[in-house]
C-alpha positions in Angstrom: -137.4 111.9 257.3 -136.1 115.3 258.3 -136.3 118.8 257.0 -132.4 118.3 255.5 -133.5 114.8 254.5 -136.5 115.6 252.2 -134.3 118.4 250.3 -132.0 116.5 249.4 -134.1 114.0 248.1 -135.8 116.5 245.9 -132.5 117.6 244.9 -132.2 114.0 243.6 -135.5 113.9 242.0 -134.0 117.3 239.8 -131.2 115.3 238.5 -133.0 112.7 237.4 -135.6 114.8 235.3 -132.6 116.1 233.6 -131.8 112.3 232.8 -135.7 111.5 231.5 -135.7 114.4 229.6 -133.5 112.8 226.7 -134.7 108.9 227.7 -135.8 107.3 224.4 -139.4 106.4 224.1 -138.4 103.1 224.1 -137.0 102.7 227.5 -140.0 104.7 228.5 -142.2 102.0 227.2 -140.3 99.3 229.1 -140.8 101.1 232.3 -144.2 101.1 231.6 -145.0 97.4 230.5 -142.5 96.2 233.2 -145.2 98.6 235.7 -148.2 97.0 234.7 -147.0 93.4 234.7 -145.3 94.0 238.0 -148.8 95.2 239.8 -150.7 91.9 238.4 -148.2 89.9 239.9 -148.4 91.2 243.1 -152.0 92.3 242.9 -152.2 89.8 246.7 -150.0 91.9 248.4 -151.5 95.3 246.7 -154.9 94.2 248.0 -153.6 93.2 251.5 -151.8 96.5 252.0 -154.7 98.3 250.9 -157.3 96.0 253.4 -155.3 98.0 256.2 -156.1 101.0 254.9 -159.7 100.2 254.6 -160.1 98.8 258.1 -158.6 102.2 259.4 -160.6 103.9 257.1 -164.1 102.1 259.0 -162.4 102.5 262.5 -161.6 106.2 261.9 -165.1 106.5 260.4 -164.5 108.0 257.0 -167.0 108.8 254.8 -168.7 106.1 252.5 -167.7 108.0 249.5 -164.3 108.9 250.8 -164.2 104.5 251.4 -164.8 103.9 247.9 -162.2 106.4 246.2 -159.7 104.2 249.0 -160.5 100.6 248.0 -159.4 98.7 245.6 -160.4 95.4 244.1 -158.9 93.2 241.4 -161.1 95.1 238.9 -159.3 98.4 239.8 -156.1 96.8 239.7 -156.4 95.4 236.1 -157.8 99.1 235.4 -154.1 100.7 237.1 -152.0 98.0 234.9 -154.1 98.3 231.7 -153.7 102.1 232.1 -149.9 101.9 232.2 -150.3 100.1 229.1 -152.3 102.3 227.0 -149.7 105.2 228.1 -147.3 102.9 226.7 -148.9 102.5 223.7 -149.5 106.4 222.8 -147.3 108.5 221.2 -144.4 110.1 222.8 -145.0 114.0 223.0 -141.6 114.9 223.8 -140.1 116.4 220.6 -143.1 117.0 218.8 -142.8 120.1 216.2 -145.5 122.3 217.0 -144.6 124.8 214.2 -142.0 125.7 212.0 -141.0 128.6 210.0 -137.7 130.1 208.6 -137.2 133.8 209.4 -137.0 136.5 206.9 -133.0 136.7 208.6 -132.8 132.8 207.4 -133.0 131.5 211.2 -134.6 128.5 211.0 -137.2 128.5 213.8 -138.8 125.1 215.8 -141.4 124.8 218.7 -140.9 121.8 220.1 -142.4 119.9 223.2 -140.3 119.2 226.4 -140.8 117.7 229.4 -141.7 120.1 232.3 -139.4 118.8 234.9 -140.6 117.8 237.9 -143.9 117.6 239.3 -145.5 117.2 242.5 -148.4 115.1 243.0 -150.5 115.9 245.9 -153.8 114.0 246.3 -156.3 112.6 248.6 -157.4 109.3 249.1 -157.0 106.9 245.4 -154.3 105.3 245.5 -154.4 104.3 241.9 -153.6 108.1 241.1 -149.8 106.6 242.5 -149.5 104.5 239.4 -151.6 107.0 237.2 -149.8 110.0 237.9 -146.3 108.1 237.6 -147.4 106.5 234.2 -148.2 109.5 232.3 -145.1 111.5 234.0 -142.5 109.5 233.0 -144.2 109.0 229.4 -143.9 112.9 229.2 -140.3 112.5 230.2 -141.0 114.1 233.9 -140.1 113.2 236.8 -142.5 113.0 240.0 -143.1 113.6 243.8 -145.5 111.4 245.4 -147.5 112.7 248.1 -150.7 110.7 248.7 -153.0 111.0 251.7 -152.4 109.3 254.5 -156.0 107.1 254.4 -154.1 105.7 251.5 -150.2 105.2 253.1 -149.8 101.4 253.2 -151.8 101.2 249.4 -149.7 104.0 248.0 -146.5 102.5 249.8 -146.4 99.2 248.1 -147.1 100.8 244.9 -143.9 102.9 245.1 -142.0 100.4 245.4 -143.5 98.1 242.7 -142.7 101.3 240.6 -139.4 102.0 242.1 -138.4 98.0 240.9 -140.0 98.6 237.2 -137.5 101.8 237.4 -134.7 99.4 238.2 -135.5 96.8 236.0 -135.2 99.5 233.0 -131.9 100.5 233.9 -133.6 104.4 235.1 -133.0 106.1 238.1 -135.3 105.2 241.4 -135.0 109.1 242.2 -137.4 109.6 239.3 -140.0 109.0 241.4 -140.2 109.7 244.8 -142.5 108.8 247.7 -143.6 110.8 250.4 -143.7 107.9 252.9 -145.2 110.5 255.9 -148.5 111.4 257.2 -147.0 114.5 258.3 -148.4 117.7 256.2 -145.9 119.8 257.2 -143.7 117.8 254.4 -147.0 119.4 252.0 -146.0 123.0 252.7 -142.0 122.1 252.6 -142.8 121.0 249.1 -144.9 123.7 247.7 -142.0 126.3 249.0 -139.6 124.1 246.8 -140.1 126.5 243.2 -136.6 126.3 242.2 -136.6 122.4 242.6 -140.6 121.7 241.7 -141.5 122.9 238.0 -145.5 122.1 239.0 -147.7 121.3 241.7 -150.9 119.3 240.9 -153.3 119.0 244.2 -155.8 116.1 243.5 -158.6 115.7 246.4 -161.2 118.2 248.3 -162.2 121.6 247.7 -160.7 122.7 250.7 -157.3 120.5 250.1 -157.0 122.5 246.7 -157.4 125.8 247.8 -154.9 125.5 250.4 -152.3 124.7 247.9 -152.9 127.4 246.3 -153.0 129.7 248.8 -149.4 128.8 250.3 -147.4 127.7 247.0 -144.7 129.2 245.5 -144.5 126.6 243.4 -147.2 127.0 240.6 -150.2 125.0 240.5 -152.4 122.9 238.1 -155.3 121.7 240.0 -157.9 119.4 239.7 -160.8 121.5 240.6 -163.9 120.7 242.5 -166.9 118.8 240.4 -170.4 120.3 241.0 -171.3 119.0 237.4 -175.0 119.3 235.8 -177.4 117.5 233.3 -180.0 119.6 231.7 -182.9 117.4 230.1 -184.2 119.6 227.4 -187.9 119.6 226.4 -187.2 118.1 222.9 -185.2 115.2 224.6 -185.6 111.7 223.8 -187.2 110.8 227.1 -186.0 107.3 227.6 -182.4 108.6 226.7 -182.7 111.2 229.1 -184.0 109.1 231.9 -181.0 106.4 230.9 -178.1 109.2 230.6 -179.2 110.9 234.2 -179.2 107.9 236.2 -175.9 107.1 234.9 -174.4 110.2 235.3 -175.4 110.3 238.9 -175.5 107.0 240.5 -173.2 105.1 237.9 -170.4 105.8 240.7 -171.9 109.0 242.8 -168.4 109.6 244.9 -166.3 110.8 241.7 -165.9 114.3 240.4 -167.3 114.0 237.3 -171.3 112.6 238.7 -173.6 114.9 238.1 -174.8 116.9 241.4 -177.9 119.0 239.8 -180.3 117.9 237.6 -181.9 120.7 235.8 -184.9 120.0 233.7 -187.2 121.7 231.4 -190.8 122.8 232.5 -192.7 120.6 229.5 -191.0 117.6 229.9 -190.5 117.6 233.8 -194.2 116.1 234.2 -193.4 113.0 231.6 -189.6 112.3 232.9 -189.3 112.8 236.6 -192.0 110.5 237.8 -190.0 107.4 235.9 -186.3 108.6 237.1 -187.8 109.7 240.7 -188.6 105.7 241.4 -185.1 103.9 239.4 -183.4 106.7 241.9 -184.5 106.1 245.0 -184.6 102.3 244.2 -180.7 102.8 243.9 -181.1 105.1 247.2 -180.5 108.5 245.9 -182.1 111.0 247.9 -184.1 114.2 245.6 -183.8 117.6 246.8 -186.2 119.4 244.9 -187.2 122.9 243.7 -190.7 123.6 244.7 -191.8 123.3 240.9 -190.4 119.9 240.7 -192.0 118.7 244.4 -195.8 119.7 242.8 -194.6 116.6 240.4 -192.1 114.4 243.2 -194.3 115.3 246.8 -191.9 113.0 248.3 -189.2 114.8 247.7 -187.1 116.9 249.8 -187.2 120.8 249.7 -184.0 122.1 248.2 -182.3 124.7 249.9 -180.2 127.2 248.0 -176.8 125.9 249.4 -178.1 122.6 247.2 -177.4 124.4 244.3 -173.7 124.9 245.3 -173.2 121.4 246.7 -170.3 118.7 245.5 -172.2 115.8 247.6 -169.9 113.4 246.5 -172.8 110.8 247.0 -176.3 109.3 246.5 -177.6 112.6 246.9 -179.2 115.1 243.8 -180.5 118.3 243.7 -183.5 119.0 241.2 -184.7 122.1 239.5 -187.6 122.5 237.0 -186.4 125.7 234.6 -188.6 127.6 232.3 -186.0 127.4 229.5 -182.8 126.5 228.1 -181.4 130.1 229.3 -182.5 129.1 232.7 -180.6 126.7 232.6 -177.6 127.9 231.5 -177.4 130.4 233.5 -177.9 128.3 236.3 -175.2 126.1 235.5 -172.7 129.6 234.8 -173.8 130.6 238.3 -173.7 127.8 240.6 -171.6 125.2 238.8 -167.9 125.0 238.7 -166.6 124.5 235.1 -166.4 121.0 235.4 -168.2 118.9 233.2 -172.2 120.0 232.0 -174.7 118.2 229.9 -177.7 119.0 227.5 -180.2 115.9 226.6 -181.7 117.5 223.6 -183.0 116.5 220.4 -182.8 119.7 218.8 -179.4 120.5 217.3 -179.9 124.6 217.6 -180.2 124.0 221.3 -177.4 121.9 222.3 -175.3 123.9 219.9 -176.2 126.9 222.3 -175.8 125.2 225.1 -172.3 123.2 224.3 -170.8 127.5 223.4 -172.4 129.6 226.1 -171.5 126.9 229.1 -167.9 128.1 230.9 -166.8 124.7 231.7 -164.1 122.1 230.8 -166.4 119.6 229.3 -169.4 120.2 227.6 -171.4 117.0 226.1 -174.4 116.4 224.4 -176.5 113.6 225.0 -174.1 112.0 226.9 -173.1 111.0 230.5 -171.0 113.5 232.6 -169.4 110.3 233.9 -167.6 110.8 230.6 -165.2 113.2 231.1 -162.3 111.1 231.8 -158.8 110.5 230.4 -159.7 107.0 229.6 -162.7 107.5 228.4 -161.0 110.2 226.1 -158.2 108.1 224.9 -155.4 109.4 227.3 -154.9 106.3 229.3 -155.6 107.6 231.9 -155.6 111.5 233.9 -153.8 113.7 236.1 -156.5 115.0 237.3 -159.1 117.2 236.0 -158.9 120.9 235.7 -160.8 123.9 235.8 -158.4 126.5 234.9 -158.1 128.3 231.9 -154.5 128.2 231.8 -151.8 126.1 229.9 -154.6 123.1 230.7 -158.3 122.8 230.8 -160.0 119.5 231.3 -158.6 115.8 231.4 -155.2 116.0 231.6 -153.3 113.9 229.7 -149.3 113.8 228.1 -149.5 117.0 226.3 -150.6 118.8 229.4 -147.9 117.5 231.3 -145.3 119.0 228.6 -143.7 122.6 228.1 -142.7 124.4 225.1 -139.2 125.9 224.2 -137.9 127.2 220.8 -135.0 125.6 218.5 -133.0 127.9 216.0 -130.4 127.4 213.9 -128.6 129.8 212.1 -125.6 130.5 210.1 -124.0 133.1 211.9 -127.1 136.0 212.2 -126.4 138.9 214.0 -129.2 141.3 215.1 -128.5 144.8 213.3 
């Protein structure tokens, strides 16, 4: 594929949004259920397609947690056609009143969702965001640009087809969706120059992946921002509940955005907690980097350094900090973290009702996992990607977030005096 080549495939792409933007939910919700049934029966030639990219994967040496995000298994593929299914099953946005009023003029005045055109999907590695991402934008009545990375190209190739035949099958345009099927990033920055084609660029992968989007678009960008994510075990916590919640959150699946990176913990409890939790970690091979405070209760463990603090390890690695107070820890978590998802394992209600305000992130739980943050987890089907902006979307995005807003009025001949 050329230069002249990839526009006018975009092009394409535009004209079909304009055709999903009035597609019934019905014939949304075929694409859908054809989707998911499609990638069950052909789940053998998925997982072959994706074996190649695992073998390059060991051969080029990529990280362990970069390995896992890349692999999939027939759990993962029921998990990509169930999530098709539950998009299916929500409620179409497109439409929606958001409010209503009639103007003093008599105008009658509606806020309604619409689709936001087209969107560009940029992301690293998971080749289940190809079905994912598709799923949700064509349930939101958009249409999508694929651009996975190229660990993933022989994974998130057969996919796009599979999807380009469910497309077919429902009598809707194959433009709708369209596959980068390069390696080559300079297709990446041909893309994100495209704003009067591309309504929305979402980058999905590493730190430094993310920032260069946003340094070079023109096109504007939702991201899915980086996950340094926290669990503060409070000195009125239920100490079994705590010990339960922080292993899960960090080595339930340690490569994902949304495991916790820092555990913070309170001075009174730290003797009675970190003893218990020190030994189930390193049995699952987590290594501790540790504050001085905590090492006088874990001596094995390894100094922290201050970079810890700051660290998405995307691994079996934690950093641990003994705090003199719940403010401590807050501010810890405003300072270093990065708006992702944070957690407070309290028993007291005042303080997890301070800590769930006065922490600046996305997600914010209470006695609960961070590993919960998650589209599926929160009834969306599935995500777009998580973000850590403040504007038009914060958090797991689902449907809605994928959707614009424009006004409908109808008159009977106003004028404006």
């Amino acid at each position: 594929m050329n230069d002249k080549e990839l526009l006018n495939r975009v092009k394409g792409v535009k004209t079909a949004s304009r055709i999903l933007s009035s597609v019934s939910t019905e014939t949304k919700n075929s694409v859908l259920y054809t989707l998911a049934g499609l990638i069950m029966k052909k789940k053998g030639v998925i997982l072959k397609e994706n074996l190649k990219d695992i073998n390059n994967a060991r051969k080029n040496k990529l990280s362990e947690s970069m390995t896992d995000r890349l692999t999939l298994n027939e759990k993962r593929i029921l998990e990509m056609s169930k999530g098709a299914r539950e998009i299916a099953a929500l409620a179409d946005p497109i439409s929606d009143v958001i409010n209503e009023h009639t103007a003093s003029s008599g105008i009658k005045i509606q806020k309604v969702r619409v689709p936001l055109g087209v969107i560009c999907m940029i992301y690293e590695a998971r080749p289940n965001v190809t079905v994912d991402a598709t799923a949700l934008c064509l349930k939101s009545g958009n249409a999508v640009i694929l651009r996975g990375g190229s660990e993933a190209i022989n994974s998130n190739r057969i996919l796009a087809g599979i999807i380009r035949q469910a497309l077919s099958t429902a009598g809707l345009p194959e433009n709708a969706v369209l596959f980068i099927d390069s390696t080559d990033r300079k297709f990446i920055y041909k893309l994100i120059k495209m704003d009067t084609l591309i309504d929305l660029a979402i980058p999905r992968g590493g730190e430094k992946m993310v920032n260069e989007i946003r340094k070079h678009s023109t096109v504007p960008v939702l991201s899915h921002g980086k996950g340094l994510c926290a669990t503060y075990i409070d000195k009125s916590a239920d100490k079994n509940m705590a010990v339960k919640v922080a292993y899960n959150a960090k080595v339930q699946r340690p490569s994902v955005c949304n495991a916790t990176e820092t555990l913070l913990v309170h001075k009174d409890i730290a003797p009675e907690v970190l003893p218990g939790l020190y030994k189930m970690l390193s049995k699952a091979g987590v290594e501790i980097r540790a504050c001085a405070n905590a090492r006088k209760i874990l001596p094995g463990a390894r100094q922290a350094s201050e970079k810890d603090w700051s660290t998405e390890y995307h691994g079996l690695i934690l950093a641990v900090k003994v705090v003199e107070s719940l403010d401590e820890a807050i501010t810890h978590i405003n300072t270093y973290g990065s708006g992702h998802s944070d957690s407070i394992i309290t028993g007291n209600k005042s303080a997890a009702e301070k800590f769930l305000k006065e922490v600046d992130s996305s997600a914010v739980l209470h006695n609960a996992s961070t590993r919960l943050h998650d589209g599926g987890v929160f009834g969306l089907g599935c995500e777009m990607g998580i973000s850590t902006q403040k504007i038009h979307a914060r958090g797991a995005m689902g449907l809605n977030e994928l959707t614009s807003t424009k006004y409908l009025v109808r008159g009977t001949g106003q004028v404006r005096e």
